[in-house]
C-alpha positions in Angstrom: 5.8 84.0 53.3 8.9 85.3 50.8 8.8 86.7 48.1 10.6 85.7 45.2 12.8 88.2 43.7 14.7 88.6 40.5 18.1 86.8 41.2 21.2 88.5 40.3 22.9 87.8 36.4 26.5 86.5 36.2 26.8 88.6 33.4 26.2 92.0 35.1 29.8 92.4 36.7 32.8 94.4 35.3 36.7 94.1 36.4 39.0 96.8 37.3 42.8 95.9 36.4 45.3 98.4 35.6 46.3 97.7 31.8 43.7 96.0 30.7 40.2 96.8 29.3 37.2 95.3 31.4 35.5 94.8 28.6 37.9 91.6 27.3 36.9 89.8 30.6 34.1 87.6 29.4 34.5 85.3 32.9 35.8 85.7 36.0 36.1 83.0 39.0 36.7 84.4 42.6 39.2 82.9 44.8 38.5 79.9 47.5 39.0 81.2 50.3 39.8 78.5 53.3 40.8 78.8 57.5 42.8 75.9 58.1 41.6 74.2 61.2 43.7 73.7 64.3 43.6 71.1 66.5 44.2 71.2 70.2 43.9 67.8 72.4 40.7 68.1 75.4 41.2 64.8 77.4 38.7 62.8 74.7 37.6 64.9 71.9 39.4 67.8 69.4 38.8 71.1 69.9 38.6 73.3 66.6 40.3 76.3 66.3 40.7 78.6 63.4 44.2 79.3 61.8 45.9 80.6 58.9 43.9 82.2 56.1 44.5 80.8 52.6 43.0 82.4 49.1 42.8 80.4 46.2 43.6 82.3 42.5 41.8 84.5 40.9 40.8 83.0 37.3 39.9 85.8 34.3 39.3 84.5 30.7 39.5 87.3 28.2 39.0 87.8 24.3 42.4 88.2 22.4 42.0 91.5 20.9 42.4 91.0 16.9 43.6 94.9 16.5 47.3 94.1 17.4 49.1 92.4 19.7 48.1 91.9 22.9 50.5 91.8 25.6 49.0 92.5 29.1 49.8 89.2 30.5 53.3 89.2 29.1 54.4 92.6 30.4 53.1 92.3 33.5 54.4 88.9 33.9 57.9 89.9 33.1 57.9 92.7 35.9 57.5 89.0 38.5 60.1 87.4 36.9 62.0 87.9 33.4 63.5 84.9 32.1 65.7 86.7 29.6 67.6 89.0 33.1 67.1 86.0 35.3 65.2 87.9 37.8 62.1 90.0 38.8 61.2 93.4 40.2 60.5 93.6 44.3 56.9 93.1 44.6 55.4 95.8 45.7 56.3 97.1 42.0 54.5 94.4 40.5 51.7 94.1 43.0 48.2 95.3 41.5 45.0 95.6 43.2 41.8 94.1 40.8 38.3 94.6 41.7 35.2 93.2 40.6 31.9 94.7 41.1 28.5 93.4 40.3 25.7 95.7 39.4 21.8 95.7 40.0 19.2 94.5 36.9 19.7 97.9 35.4 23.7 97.2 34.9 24.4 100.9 36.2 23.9 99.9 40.0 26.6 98.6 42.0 25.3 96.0 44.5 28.7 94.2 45.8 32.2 94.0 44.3 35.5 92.6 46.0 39.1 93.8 45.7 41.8 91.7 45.3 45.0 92.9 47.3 48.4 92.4 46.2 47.8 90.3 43.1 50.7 89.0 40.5 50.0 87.1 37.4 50.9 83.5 38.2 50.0 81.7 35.2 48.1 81.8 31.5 47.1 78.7 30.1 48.2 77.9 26.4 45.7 79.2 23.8 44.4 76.6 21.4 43.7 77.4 17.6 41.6 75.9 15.3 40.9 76.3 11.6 37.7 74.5 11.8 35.8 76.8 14.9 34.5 80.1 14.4 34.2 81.1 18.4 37.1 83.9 20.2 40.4 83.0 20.7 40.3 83.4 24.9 43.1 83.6 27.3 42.9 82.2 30.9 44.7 84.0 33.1 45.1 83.1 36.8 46.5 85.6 39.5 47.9 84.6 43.2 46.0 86.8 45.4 47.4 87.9 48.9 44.4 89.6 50.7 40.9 90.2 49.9 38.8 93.1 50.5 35.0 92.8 50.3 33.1 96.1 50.0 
């Protein structure tokens, strides 16, 4: 017979990218992560093999801090490509690794985490303002992530 155990909280996770405070991350989506499938011809039938790896973006939304302006995104975003010099830096300067760990009932506790390789902001979805809500202002962020790196 099993026994039922507590199950882990989505909450109980911080995220570790240079320039930004892990507190401001209020979600955070892990990348797909697919093998694309070869086929090879075996006089009637496919045979499946595995091929290239691809990983999906990684998706943070974070509070806009009201203390000031805020410019993580934009600063980092500018190192991949500046619109205003017509060109970016070589990537391994803007390449930054984020992890993600998850921690135990007691929050202190690691219990898994990931690290993304090689990651670059790729885009930030428009904010939306309101005069008539009350909740954060957030910004969605998504990276391109080249490699992952489970612990």
């Amino acid at each position: 017979m099993a026994i039922i155990t507590n199950p882990r909280k989505s909450f109980q996770f911080s995220i570790f990218v240079a320039g930004m405070n892990p507190f401001l991350a209020q979600e955070v989506e892990s990348p797909d992560v697919e093998t694309e499938i070869v086929l090879h011809g075996d006089t009637n039938f496919d045979v499946k093999t595995g091929g290239r790896i691809k990983y999906g973006l990684l998706k943070v939304k974070k509070i806009a801090t009201a203390y000031g302006p805020d410019n993580f995104f934009w600063d980092w975003h500018t190192q991949v490509m500046n619109v205003f010099t017509g060109g970016g830096f070589p990537p391994p300067v803007y390449w930054r690794s984020i992890s993600v760990i998850e921690f135990a009932i007691d929050g202190i506790t690691p219990i898994n985490s990931e690290t993304y390789l090689n990651c670059w902001p790729h885009k930030r979805a428009g904010k939306n303002w309101k005069r008539t809500a009350s909740e954060n202002t957030m910004e969605d962020i998504e990276f391109a992530v080249e490699r992952i790196r489970p612990a």
